[in-house]
PDB file with SEQRES, HELIX, SHEET and CRYST1 records, atoms N, CA, C and O in Angstrom:
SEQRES   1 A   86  UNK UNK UNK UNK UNK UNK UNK UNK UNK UNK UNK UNK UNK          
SEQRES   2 A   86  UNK UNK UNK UNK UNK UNK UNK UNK UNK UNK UNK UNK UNK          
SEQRES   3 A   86  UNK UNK UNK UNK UNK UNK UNK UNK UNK UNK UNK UNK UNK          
SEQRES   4 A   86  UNK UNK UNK UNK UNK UNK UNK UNK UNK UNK UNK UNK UNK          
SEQRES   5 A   86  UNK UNK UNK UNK UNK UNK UNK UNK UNK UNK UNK UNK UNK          
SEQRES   6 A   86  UNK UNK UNK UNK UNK UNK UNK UNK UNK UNK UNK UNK UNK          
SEQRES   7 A   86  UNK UNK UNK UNK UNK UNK UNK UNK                              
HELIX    1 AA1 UNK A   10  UNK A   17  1                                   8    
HELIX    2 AA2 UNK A   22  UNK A   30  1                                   9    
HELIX    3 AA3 UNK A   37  UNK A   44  1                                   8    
HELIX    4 AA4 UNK A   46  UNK A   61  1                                  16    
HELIX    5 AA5 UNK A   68  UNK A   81  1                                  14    
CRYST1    1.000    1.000    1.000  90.00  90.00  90.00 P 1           1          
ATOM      1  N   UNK A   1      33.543 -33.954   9.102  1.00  0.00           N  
ATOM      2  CA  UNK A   1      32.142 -34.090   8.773  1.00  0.00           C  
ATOM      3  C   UNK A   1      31.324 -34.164  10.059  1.00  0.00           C  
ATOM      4  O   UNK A   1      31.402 -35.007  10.952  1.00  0.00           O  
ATOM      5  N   UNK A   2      30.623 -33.233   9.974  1.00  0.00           N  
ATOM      6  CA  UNK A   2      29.377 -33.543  10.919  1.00  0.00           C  
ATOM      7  C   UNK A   2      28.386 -34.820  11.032  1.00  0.00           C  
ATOM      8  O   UNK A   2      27.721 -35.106  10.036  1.00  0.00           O  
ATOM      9  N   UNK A   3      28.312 -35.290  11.743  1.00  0.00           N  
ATOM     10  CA  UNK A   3      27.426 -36.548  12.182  1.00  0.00           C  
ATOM     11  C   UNK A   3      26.176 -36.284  12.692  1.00  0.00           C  
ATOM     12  O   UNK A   3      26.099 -36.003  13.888  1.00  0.00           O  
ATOM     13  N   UNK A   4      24.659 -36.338  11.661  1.00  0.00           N  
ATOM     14  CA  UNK A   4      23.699 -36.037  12.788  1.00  0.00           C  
ATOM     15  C   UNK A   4      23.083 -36.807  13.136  1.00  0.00           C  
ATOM     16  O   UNK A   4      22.798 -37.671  12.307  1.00  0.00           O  
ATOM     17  N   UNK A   5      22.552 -36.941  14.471  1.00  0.00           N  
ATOM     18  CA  UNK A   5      21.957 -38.243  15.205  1.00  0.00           C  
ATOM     19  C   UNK A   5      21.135 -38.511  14.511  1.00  0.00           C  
ATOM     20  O   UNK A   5      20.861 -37.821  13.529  1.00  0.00           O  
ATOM     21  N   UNK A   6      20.243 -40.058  14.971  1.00  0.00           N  
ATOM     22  CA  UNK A   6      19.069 -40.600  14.094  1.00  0.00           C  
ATOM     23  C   UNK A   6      17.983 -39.299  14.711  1.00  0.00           C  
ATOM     24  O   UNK A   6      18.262 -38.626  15.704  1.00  0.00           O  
ATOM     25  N   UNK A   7      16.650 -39.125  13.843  1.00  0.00           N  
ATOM     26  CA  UNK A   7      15.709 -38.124  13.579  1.00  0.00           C  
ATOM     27  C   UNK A   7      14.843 -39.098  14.645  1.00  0.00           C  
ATOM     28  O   UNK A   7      14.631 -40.231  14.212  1.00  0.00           O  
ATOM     29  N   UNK A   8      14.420 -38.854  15.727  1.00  0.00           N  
ATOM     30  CA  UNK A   8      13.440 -39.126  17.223  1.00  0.00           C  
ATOM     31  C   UNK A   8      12.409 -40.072  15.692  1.00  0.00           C  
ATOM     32  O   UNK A   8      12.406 -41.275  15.433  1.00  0.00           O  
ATOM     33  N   UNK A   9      11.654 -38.909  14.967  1.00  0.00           N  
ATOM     34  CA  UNK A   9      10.644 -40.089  14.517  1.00  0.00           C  
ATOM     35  C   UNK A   9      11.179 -40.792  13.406  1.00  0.00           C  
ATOM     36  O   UNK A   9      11.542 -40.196  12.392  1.00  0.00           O  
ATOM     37  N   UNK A  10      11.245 -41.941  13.527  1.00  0.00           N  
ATOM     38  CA  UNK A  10      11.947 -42.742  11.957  1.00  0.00           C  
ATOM     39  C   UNK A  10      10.781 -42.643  11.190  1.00  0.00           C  
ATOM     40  O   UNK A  10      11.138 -42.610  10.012  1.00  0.00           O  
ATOM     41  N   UNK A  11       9.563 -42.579  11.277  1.00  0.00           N  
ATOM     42  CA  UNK A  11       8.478 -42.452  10.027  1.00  0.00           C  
ATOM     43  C   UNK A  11       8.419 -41.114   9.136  1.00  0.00           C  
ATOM     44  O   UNK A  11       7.933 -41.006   8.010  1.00  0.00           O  
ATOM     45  N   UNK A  12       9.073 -40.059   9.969  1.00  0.00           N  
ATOM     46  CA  UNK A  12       9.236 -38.629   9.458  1.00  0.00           C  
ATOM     47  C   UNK A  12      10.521 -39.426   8.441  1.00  0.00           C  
ATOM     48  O   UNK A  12      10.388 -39.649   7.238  1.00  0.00           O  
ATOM     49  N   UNK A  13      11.274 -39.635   8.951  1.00  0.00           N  
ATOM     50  CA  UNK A  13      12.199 -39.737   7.716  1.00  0.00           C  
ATOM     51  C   UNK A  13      12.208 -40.678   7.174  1.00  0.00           C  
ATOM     52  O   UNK A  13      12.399 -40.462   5.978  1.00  0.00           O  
ATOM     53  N   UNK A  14      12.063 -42.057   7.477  1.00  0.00           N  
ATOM     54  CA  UNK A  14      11.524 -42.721   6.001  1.00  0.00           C  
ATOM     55  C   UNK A  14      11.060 -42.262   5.150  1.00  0.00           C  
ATOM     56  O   UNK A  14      11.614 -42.112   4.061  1.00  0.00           O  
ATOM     57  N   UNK A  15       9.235 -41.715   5.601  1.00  0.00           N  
ATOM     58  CA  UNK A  15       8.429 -41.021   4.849  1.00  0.00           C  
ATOM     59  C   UNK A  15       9.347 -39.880   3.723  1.00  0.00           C  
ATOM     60  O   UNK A  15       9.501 -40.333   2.589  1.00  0.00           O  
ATOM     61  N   UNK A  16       9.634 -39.195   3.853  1.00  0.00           N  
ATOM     62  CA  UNK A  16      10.049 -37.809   3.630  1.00  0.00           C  
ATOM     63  C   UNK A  16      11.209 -38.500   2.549  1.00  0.00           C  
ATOM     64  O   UNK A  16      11.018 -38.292   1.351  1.00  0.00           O  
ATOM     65  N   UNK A  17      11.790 -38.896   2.748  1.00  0.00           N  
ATOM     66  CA  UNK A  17      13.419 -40.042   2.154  1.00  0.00           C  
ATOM     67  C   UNK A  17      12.512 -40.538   0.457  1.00  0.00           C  
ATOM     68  O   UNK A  17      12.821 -40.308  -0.712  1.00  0.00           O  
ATOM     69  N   UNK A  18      11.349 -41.272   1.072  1.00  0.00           N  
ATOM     70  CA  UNK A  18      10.520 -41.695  -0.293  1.00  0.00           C  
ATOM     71  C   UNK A  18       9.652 -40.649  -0.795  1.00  0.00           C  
ATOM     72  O   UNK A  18       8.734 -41.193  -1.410  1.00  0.00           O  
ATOM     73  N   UNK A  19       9.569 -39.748  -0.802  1.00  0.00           N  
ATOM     74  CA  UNK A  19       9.109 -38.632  -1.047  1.00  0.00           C  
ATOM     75  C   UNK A  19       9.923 -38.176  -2.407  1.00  0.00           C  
ATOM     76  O   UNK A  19      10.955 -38.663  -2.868  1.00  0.00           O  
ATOM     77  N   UNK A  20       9.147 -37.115  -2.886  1.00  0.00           N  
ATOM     78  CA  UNK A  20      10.261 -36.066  -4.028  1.00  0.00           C  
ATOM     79  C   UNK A  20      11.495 -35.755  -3.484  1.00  0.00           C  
ATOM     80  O   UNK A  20      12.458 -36.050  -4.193  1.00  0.00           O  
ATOM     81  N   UNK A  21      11.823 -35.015  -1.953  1.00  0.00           N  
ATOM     82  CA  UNK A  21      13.057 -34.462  -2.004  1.00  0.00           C  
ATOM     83  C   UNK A  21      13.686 -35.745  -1.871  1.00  0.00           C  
ATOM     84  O   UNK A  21      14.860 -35.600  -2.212  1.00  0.00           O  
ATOM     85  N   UNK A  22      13.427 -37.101  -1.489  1.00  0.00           N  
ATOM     86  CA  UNK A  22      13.966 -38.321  -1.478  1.00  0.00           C  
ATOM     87  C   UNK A  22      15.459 -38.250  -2.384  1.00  0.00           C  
ATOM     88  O   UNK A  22      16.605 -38.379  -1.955  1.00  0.00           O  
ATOM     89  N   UNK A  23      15.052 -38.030  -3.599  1.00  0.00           N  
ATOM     90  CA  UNK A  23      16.730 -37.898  -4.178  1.00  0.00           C  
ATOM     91  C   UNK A  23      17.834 -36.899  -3.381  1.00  0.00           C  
ATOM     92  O   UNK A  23      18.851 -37.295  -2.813  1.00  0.00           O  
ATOM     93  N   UNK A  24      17.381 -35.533  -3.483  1.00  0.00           N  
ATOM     94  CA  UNK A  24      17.935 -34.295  -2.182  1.00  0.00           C  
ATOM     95  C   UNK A  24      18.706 -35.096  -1.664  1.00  0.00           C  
ATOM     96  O   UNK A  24      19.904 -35.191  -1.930  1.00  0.00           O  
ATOM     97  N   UNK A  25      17.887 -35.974  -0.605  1.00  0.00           N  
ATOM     98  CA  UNK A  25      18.569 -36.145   0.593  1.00  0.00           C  
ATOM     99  C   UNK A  25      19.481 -37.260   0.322  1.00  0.00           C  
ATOM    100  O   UNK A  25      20.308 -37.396   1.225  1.00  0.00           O  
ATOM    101  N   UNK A  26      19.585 -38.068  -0.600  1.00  0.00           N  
ATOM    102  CA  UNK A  26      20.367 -39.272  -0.818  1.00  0.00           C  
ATOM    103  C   UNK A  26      21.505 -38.443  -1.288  1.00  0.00           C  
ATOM    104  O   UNK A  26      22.491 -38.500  -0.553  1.00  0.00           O  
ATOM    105  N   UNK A  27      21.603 -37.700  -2.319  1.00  0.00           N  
ATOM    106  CA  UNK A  27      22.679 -37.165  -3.093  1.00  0.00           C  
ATOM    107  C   UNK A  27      23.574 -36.098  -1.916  1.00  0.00           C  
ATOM    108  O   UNK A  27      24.735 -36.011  -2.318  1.00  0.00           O  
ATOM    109  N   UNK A  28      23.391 -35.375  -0.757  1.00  0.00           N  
ATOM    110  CA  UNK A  28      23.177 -34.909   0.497  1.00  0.00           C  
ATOM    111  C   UNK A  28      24.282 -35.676   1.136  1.00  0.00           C  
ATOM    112  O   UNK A  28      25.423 -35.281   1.379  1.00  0.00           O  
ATOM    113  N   UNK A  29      23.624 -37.113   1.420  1.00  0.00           N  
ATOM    114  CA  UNK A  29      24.554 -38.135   2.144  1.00  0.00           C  
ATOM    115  C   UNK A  29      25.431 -38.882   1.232  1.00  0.00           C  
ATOM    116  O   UNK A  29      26.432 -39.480   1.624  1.00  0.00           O  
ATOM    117  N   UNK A  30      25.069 -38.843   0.096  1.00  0.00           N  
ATOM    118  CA  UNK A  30      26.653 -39.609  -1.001  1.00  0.00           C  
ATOM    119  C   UNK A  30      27.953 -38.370  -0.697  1.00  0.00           C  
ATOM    120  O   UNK A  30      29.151 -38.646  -0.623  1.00  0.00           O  
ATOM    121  N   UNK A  31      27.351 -36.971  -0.552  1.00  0.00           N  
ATOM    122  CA  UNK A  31      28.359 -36.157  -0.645  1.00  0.00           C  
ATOM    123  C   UNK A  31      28.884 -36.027   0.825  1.00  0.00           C  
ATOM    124  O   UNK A  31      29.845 -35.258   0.861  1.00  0.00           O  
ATOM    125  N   UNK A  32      28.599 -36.465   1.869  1.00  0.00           N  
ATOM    126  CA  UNK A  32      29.218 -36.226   3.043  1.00  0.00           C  
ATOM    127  C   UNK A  32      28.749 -35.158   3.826  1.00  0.00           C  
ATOM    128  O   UNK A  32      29.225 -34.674   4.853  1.00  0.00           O  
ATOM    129  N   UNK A  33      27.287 -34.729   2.897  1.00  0.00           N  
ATOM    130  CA  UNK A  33      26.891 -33.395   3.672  1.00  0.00           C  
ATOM    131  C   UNK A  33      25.554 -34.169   4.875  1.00  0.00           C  
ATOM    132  O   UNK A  33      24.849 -35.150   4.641  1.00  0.00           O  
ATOM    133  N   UNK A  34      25.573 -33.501   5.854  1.00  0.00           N  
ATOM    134  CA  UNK A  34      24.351 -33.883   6.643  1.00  0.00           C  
ATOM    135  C   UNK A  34      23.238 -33.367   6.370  1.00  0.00           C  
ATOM    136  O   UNK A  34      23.165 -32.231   5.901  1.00  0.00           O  
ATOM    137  N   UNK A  35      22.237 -34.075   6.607  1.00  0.00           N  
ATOM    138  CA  UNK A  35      20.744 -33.842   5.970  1.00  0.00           C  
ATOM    139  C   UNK A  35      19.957 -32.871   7.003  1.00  0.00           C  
ATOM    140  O   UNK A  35      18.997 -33.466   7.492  1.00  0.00           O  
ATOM    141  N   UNK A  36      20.103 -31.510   7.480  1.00  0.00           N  
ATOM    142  CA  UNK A  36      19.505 -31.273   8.653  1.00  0.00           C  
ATOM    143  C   UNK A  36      17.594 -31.624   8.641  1.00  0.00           C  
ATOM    144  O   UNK A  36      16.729 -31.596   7.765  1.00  0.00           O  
ATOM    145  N   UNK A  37      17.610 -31.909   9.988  1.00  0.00           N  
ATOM    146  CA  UNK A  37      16.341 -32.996  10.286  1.00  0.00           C  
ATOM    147  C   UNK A  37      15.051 -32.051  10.169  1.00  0.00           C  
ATOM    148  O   UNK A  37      13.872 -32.397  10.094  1.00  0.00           O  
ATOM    149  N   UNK A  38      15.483 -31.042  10.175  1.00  0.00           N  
ATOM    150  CA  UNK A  38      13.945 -29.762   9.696  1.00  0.00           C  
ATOM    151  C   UNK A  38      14.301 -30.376   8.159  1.00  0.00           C  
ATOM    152  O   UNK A  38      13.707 -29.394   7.713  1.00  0.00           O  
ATOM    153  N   UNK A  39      14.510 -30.732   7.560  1.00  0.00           N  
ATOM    154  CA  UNK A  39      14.430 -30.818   6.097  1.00  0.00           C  
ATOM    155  C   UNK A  39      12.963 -32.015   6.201  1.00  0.00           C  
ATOM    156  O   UNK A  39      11.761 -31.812   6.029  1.00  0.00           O  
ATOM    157  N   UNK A  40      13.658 -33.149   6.523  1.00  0.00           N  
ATOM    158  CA  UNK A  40      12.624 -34.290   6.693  1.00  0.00           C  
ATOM    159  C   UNK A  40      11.233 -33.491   7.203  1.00  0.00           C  
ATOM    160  O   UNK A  40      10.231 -33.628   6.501  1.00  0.00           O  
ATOM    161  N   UNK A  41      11.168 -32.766   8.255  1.00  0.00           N  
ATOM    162  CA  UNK A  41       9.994 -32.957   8.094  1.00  0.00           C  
ATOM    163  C   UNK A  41       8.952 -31.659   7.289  1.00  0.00           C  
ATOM    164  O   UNK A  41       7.739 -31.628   7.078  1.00  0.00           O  
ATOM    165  N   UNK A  42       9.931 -30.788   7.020  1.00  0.00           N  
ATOM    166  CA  UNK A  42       9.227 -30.043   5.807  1.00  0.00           C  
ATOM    167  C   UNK A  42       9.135 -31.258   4.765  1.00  0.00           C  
ATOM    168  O   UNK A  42       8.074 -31.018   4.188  1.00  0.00           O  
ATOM    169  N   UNK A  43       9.479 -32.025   4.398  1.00  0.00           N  
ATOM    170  CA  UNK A  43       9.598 -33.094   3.330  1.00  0.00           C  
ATOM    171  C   UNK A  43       8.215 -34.036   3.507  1.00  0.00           C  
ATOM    172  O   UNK A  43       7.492 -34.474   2.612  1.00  0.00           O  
ATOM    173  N   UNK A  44       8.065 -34.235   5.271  1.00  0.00           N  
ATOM    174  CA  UNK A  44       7.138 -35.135   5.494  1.00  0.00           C  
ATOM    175  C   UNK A  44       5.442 -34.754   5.291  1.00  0.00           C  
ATOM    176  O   UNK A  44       4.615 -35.526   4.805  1.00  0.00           O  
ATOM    177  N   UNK A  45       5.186 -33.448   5.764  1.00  0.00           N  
ATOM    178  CA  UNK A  45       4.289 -32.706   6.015  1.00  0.00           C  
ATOM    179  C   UNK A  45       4.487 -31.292   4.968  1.00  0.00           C  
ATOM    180  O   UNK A  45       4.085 -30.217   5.412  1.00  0.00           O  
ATOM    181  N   UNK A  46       5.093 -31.336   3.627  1.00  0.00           N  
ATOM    182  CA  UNK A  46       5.159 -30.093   2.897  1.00  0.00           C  
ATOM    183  C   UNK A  46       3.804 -28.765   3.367  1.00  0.00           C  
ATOM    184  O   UNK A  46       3.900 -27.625   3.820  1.00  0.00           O  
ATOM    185  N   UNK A  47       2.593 -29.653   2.971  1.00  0.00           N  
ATOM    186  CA  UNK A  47       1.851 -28.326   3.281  1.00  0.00           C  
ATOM    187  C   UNK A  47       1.531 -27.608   4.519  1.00  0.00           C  
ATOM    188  O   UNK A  47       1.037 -26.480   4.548  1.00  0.00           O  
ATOM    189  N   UNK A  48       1.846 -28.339   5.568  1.00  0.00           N  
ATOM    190  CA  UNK A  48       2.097 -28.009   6.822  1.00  0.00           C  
ATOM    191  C   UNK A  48       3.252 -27.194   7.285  1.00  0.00           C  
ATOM    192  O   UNK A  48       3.231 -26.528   8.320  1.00  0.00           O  
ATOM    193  N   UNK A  49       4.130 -27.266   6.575  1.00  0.00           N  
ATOM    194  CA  UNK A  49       5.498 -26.888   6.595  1.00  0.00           C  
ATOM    195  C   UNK A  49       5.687 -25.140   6.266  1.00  0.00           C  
ATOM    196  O   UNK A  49       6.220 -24.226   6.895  1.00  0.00           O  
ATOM    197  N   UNK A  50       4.680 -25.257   4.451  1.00  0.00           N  
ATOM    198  CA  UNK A  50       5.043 -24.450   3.668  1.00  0.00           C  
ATOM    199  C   UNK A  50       5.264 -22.587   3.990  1.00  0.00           C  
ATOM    200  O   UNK A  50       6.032 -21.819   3.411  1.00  0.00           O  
ATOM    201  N   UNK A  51       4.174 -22.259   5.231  1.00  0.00           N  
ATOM    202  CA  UNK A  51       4.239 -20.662   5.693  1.00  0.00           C  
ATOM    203  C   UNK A  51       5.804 -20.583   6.385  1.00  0.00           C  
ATOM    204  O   UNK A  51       6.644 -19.698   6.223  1.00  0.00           O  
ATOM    205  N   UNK A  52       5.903 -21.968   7.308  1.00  0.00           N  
ATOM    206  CA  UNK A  52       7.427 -21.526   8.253  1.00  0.00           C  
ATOM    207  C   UNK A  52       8.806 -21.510   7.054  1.00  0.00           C  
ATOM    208  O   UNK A  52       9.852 -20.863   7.108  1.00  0.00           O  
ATOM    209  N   UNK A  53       8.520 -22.084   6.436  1.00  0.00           N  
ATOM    210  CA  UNK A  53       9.828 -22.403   4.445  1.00  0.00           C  
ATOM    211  C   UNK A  53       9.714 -21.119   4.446  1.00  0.00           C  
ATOM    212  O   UNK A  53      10.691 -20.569   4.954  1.00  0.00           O  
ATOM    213  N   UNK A  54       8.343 -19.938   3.819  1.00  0.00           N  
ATOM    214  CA  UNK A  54       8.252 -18.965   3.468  1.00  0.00           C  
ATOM    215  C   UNK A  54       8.795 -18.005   4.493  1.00  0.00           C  
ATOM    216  O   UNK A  54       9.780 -17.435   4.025  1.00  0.00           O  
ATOM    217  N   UNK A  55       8.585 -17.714   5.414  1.00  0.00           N  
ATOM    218  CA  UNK A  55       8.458 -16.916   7.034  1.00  0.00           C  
ATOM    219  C   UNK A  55      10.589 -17.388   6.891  1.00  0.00           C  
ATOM    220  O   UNK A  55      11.326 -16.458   6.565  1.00  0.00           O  
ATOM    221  N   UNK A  56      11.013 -18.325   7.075  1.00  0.00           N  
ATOM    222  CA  UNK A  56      12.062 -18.401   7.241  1.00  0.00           C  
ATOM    223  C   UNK A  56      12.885 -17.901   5.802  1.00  0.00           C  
ATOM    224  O   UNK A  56      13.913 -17.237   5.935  1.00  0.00           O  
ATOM    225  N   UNK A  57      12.462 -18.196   4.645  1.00  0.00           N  
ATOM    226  CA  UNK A  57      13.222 -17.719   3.272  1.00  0.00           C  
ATOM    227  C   UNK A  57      12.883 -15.552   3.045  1.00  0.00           C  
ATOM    228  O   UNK A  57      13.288 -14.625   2.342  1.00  0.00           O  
ATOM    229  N   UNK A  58      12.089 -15.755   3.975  1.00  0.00           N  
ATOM    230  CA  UNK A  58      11.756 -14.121   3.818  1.00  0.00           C  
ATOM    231  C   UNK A  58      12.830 -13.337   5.225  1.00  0.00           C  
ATOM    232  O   UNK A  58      13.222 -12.170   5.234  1.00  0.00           O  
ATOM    233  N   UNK A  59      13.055 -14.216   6.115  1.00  0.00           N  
ATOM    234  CA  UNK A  59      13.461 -13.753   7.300  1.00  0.00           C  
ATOM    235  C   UNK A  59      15.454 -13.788   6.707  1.00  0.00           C  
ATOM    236  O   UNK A  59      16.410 -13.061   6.975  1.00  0.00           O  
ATOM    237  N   UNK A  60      15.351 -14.522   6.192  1.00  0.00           N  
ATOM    238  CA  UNK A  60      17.016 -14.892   5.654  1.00  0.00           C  
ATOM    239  C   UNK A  60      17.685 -14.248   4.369  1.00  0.00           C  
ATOM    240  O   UNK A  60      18.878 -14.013   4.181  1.00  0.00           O  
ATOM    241  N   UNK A  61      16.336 -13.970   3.330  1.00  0.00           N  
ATOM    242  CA  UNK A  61      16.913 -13.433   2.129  1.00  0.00           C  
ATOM    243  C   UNK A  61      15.723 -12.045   2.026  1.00  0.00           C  
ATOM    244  O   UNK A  61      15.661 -11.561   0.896  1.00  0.00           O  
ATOM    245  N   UNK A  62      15.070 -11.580   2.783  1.00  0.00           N  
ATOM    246  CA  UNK A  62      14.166 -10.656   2.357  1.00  0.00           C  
ATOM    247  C   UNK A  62      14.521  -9.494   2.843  1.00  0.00           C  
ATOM    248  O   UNK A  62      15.444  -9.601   3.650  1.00  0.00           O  
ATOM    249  N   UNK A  63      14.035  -8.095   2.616  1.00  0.00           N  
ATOM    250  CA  UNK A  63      14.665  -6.641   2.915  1.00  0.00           C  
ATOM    251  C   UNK A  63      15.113  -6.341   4.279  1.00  0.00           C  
ATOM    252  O   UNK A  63      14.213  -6.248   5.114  1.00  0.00           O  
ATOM    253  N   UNK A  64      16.561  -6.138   4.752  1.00  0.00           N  
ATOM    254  CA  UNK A  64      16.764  -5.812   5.906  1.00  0.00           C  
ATOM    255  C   UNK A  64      18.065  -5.257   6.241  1.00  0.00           C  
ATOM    256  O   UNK A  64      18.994  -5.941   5.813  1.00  0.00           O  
ATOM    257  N   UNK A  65      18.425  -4.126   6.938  1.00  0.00           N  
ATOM    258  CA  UNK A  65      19.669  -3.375   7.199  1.00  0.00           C  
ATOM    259  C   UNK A  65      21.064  -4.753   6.956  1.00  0.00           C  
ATOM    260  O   UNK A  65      22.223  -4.740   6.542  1.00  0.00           O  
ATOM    261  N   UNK A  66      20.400  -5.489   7.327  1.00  0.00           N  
ATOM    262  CA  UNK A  66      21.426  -7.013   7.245  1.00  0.00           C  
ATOM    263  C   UNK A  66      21.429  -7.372   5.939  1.00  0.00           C  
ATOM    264  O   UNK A  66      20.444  -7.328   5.203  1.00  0.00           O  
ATOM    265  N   UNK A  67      23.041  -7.896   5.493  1.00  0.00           N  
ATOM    266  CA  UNK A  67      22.879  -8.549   4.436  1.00  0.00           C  
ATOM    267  C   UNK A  67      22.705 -10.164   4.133  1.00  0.00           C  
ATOM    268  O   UNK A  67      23.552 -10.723   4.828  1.00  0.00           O  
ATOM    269  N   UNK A  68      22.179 -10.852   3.605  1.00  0.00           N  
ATOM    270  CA  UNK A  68      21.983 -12.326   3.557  1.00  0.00           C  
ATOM    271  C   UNK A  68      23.287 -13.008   4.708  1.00  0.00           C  
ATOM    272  O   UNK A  68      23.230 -13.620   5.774  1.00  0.00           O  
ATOM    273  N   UNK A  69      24.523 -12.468   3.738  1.00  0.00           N  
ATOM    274  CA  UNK A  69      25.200 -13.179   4.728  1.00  0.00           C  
ATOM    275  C   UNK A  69      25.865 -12.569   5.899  1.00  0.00           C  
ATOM    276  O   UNK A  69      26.645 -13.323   6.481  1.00  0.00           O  
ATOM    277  N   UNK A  70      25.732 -11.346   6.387  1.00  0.00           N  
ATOM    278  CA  UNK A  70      25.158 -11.431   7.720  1.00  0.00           C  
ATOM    279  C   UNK A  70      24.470 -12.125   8.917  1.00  0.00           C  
ATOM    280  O   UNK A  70      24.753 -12.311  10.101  1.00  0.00           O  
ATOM    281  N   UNK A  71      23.071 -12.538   7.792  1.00  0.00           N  
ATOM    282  CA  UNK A  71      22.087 -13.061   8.953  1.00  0.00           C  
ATOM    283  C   UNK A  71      22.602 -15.046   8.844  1.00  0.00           C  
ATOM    284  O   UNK A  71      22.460 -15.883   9.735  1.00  0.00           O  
ATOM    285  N   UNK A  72      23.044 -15.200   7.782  1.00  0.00           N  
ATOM    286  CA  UNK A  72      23.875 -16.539   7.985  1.00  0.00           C  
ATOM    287  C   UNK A  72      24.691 -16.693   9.009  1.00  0.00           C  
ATOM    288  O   UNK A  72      24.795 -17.749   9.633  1.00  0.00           O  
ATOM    289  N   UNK A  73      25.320 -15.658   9.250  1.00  0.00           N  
ATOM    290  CA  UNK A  73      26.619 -15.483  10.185  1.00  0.00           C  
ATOM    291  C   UNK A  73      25.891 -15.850  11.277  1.00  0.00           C  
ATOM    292  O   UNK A  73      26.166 -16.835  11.962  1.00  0.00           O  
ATOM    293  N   UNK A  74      24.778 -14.951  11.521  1.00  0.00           N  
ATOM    294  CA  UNK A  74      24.475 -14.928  13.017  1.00  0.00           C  
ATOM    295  C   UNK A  74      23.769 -16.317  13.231  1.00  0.00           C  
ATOM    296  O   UNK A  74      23.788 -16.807  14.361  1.00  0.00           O  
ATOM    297  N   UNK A  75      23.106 -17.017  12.123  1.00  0.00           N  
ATOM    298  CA  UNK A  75      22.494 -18.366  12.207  1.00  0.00           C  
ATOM    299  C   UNK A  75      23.255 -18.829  12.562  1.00  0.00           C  
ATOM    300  O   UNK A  75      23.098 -19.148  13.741  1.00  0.00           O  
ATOM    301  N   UNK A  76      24.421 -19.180  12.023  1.00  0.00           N  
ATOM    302  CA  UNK A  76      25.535 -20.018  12.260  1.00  0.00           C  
ATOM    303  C   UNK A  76      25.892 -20.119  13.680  1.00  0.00           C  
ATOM    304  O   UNK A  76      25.516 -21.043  14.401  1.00  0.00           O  
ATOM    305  N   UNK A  77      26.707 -19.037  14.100  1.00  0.00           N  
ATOM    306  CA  UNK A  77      27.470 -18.406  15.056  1.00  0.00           C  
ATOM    307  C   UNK A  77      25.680 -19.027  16.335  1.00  0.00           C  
ATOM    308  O   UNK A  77      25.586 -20.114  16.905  1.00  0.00           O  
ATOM    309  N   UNK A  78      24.941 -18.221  16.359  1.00  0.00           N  
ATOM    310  CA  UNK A  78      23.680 -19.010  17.288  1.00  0.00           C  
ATOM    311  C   UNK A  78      23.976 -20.668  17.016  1.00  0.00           C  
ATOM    312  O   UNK A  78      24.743 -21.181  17.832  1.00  0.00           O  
ATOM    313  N   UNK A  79      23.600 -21.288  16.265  1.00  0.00           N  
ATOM    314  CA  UNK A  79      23.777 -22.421  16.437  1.00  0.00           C  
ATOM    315  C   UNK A  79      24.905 -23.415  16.781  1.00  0.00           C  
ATOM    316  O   UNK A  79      24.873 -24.449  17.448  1.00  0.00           O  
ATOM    317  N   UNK A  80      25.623 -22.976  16.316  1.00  0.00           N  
ATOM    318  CA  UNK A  80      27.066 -23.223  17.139  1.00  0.00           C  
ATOM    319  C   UNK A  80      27.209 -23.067  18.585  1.00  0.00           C  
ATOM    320  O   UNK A  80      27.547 -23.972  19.348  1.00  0.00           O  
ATOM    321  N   UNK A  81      27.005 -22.181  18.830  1.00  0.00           N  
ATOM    322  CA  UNK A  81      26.911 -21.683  20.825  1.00  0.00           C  
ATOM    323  C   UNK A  81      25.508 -22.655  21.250  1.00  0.00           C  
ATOM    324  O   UNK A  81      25.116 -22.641  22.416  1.00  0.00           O  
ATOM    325  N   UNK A  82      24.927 -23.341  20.385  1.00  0.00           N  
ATOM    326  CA  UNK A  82      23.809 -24.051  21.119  1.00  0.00           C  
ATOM    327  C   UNK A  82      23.933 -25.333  20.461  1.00  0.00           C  
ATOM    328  O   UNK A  82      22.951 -26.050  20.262  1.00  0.00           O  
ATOM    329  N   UNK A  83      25.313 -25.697  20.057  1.00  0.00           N  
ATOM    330  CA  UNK A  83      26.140 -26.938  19.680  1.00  0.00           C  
ATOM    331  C   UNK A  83      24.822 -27.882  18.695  1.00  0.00           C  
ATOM    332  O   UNK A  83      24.407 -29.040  18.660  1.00  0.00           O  
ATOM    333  N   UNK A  84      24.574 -26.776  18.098  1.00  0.00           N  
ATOM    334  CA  UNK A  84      23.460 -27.619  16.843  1.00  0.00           C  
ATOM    335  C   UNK A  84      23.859 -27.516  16.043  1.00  0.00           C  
ATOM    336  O   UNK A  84      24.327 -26.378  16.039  1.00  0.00           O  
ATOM    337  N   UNK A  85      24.158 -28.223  14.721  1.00  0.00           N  
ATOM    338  CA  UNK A  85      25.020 -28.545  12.981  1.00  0.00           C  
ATOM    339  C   UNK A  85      23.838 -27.533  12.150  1.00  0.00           C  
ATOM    340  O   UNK A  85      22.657 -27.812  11.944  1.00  0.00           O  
ATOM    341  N   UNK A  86      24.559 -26.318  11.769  1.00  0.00           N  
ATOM    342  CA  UNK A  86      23.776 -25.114  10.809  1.00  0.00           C  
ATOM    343  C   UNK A  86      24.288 -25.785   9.429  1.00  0.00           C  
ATOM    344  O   UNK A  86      23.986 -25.279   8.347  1.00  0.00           O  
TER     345      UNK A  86                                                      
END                                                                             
């Protein structure tokens, strides 16, 4: 299991924790999965959030010589070489 450090702002994730996705992220950590910390603060700031959610769900699942999981691969595989939990 991956371990991810505490989130720099604890008010982003409090906040965000008591929020709607609040269950998400509890059920998340009962299962042993890590909560990645862009979640919190799309969680904290939703409408602030909402174009980069879109911009990123269009960039990952939207029309391109690549297939979905392709561009997972390469998420992955990038984040890994820059020792960050995808």
């Amino acid at each position: 299991m991956v371990k991810m450090n505490p989130i720099f702002l604890n008010e982003v994730e409090s906040t965000a924790k008591a929020g709607p996705a609040g269950e998400r992220f509890t059920a998340m950590e009962a299962e042993g999965i890590p909560v990645p910390q862009i979640l919190y603060l799309f969680a904290f700031k939703p409408r602030m959030t909402e174009h980069l959610s879109r911009f990123t769900q269009e960039l990952m699942r939207g029309p391109s010589p690549l297939s979905p999981g392709q561009r997972e691969l390469i998420a992955a595989f990038t984040s890994r070489r820059n020792q960050c939990p995808f």
